[in-house]
C-alpha positions in Angstrom: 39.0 -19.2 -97.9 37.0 -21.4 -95.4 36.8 -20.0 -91.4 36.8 -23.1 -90.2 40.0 -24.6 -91.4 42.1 -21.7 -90.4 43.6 -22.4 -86.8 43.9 -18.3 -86.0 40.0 -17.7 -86.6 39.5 -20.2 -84.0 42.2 -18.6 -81.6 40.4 -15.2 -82.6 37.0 -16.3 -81.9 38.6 -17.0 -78.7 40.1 -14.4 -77.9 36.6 -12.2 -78.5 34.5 -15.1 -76.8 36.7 -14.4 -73.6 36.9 -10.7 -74.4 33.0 -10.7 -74.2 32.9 -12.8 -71.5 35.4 -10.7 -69.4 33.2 -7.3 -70.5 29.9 -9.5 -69.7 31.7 -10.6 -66.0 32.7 -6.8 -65.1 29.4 -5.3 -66.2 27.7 -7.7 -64.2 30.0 -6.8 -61.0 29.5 -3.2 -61.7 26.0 -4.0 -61.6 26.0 -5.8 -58.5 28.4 -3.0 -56.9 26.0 -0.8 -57.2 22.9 -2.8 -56.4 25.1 -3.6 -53.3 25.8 -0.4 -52.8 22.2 1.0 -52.8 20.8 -1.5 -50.7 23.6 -0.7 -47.9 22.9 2.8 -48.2 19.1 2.6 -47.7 20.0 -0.2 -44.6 22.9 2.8 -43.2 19.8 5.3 -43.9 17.2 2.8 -42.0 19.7 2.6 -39.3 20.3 6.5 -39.0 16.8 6.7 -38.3 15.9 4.1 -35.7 18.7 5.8 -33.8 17.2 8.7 -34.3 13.7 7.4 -32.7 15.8 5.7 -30.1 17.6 8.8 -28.9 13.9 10.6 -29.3 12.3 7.9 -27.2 15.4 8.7 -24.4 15.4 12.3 -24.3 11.6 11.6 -24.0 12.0 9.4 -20.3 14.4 11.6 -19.3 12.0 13.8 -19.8 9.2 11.8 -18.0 11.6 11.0 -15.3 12.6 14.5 -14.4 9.1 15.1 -14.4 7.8 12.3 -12.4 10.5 13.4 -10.0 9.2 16.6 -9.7 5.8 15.1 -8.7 7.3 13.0 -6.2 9.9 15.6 -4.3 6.3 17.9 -4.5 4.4 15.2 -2.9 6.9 14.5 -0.1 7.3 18.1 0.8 3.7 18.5 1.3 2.9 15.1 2.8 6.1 14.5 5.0 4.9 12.9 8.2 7.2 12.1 11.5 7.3 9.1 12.8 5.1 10.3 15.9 2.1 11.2 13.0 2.6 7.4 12.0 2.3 5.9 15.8 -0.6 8.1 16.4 -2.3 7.1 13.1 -1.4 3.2 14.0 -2.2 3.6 17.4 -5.7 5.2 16.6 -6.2 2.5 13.7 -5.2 -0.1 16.6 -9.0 1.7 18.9 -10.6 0.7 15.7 -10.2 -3.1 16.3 -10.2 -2.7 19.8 -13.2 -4.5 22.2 -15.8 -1.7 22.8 -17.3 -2.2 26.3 -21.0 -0.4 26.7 -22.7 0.0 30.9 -26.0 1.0 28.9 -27.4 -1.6 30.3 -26.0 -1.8 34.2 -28.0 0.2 36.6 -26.8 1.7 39.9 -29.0 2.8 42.8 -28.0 4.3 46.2 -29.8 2.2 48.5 -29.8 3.2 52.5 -32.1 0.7 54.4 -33.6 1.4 58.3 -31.1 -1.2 59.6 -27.7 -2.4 57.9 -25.1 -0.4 56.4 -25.6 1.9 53.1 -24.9 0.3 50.1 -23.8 1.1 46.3 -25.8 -1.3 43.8 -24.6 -2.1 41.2 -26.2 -4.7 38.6 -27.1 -5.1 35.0 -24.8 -6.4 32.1 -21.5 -4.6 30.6 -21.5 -5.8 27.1 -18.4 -6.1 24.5 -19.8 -4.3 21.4 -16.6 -4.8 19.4 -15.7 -7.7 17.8 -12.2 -8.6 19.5 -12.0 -9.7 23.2 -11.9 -7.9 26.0 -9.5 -9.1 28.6 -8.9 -8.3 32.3 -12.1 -6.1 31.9 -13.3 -3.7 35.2 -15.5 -1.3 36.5 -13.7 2.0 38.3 -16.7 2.8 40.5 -16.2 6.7 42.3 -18.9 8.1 44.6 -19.6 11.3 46.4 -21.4 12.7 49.1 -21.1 16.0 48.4 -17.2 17.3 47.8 -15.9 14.1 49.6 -14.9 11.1 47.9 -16.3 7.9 49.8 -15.8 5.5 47.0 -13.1 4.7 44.9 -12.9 1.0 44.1 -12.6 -1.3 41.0 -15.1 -4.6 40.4 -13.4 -6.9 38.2 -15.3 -8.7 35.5 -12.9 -10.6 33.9 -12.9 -11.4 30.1 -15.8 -10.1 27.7 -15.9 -12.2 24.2 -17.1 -10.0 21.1 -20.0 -9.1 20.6 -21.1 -10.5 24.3 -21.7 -9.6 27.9 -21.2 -10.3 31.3 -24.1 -9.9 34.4 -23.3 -7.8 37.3 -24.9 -7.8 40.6 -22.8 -6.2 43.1 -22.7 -4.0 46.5 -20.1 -1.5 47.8 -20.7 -0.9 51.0 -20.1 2.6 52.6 -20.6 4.6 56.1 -22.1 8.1 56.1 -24.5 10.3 54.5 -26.7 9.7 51.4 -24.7 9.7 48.1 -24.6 13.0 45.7 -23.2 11.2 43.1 -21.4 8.7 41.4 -19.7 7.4 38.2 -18.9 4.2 36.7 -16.6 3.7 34.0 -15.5 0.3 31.8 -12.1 -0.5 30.7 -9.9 -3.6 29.9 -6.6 -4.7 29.5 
């Protein structure tokens, strides 16, 4: 008897070819399944734990906020200032750019000759140390003779640049006795 003449060999051959095939086809899905399945689990597992770094990596600012915080409310209790500390600082800040006017260099001298009237001189330079300008600048000029105030007057100079001067040469006049003493102060503005 000869297999390949007889029809139901073929139809049985087939039959097991397909059977094979089929058994081939499943393992392979079975196969796959699980590959499949492995991979997702190591991807849920990779997942797990990035979460797990992420929820570290909050708990950690939280951490650093409450912290911080801390620092800050401490600060502000201990360096809490009023508004009237700031305009003191700013207006104090403010002197530090202001002109700076100097009489180190004006002289004064009392002079009383046999005939004419007494006389405050006054003469020299007033100089703007400062670097900013000094406007509507003026010399408050108060003398004595003894308790009693004779003099009590202002000489206008008028505006000082930085870091320059202005010459003086001036004479209050006054009645009386001899002088016991006198000031003479600088200001602007």
């Amino acid at each position: 008897m000869n297999c390949t003449n007889d029809p139901r060999m073929t139809e049985m051959q087939i039959v097991k070819v397909g059977l094979i095939v089929s058994i081939v086809l499943v393992a392979a899905l079975a196969v796959s399944n699980v590959w499949l399945y492995i991979t997702l689990k190591d991807e849920i597992q990779t997942l797990h734990n990035e979460q797990n770094n992420f929820q570290s990596q909050v708990n950690t600012l939280h951490e650093q906020k409450n912290a911080l915080n801390a620092t800050y409310q401490e600060y502000k209790s201990t360096h809490s200032h009023s508004d009237s500390k700031y305009d003191a600082l700013e207006a104090e800040r403010d002197l530090l750019k202001a002109p700076k006017l100097s009489t180190r260099s004006l002289h004064s001298t009392d002079e009383r000759p046999e005939l004419g009237t007494p006389r405050l001189h006054i003469h020299g330079e007033v100089w703007n140390v400062g670097n900013y300008v000094a406007y509507d600048c003026r010399l408050h000029v108060v003398a004595h003779q003894g308790a009693v105030k004779v003099i009590d007057t202002q000489i206008f100079v008028g505006t000082i640049f930085g870091e320059n001067r202005k010459s003086i040469d001036d004479e209050i006049h006054y009645s009386g006795e001899a002088l016991t003493s006198w000031n003479i102060t600088a200001s602007w503005g």
